[in-house]
N, C-alpha and C positions, 0 to 999 in steps of 0.2 A: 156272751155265750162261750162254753167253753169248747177248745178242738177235742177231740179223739187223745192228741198228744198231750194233751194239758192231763185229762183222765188218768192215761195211762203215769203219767210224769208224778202222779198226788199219791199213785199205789204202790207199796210197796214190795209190788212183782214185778218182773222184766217182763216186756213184749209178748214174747216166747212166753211164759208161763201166762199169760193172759189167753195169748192163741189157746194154748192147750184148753183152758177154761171153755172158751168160746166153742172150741170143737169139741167137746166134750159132754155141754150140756145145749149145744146148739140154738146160741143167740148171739144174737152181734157181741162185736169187741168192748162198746163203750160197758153194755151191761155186765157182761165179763169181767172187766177190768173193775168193777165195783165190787161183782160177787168175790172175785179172787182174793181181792183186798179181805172184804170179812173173813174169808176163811182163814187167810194166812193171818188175823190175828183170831181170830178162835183158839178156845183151849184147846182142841185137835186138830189146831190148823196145818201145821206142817206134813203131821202124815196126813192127810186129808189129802191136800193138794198132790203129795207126792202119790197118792194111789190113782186121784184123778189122771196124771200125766204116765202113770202105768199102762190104765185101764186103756188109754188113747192108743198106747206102744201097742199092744193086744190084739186092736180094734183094726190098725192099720196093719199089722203082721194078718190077720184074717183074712183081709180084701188085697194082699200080696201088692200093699203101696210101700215100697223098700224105702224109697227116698224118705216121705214121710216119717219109719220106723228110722231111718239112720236122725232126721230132723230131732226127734221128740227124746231121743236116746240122748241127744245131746243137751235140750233142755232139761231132762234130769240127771245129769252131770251137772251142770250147772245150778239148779236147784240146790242139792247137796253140798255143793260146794260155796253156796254163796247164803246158806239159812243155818246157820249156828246151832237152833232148834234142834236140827236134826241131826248135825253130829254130838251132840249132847247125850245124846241115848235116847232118843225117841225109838220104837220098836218100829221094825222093818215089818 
């Protein structure tokens, strides 16, 4: 059977961008961790995921969760910075 960390370990998204997934479309992580996976290789997977972990940023600035919007802000730092995708010219 596989952990949670196996899941996450086979996707090619960080933790953090799975979280984002999971809070986003609100289902556990394992599920997440699979959905994220297809997206980020979908032919619009990068901005895909990058709007998802916007939309999150949005969602928790609304309900005035800082910590959160400081969390998620940094997950898409990270995003950016580690999907080649998207500094290739992907449209913002």
């Amino acid at each position: 059977m596989l952990s949670l960390d196996d899941i996450i370990g086979m996707s090619e998204c960080s933790e953090e961008e799975i979280a984002a997934v999971a809070l986003h479309e609100q289902i556990p992580d394992a599920v997440a961790a699979e959905l994220a996976n297809y997206i980020i290789n979908s032919e619009d997977g990068v901005p895909m995921l990058r709007k998802i972990i916007i939309e999150d940023i949005q969602i928790a600035k609304s309900k005035d969760h800082q910590d959160q919007v400081r969390e998620l802000k940094e997950v898409l730092k990270h995003f950016i910075a580690t999907h080649p995708d998207y500094r290739a010219g992907i449209s913002t």
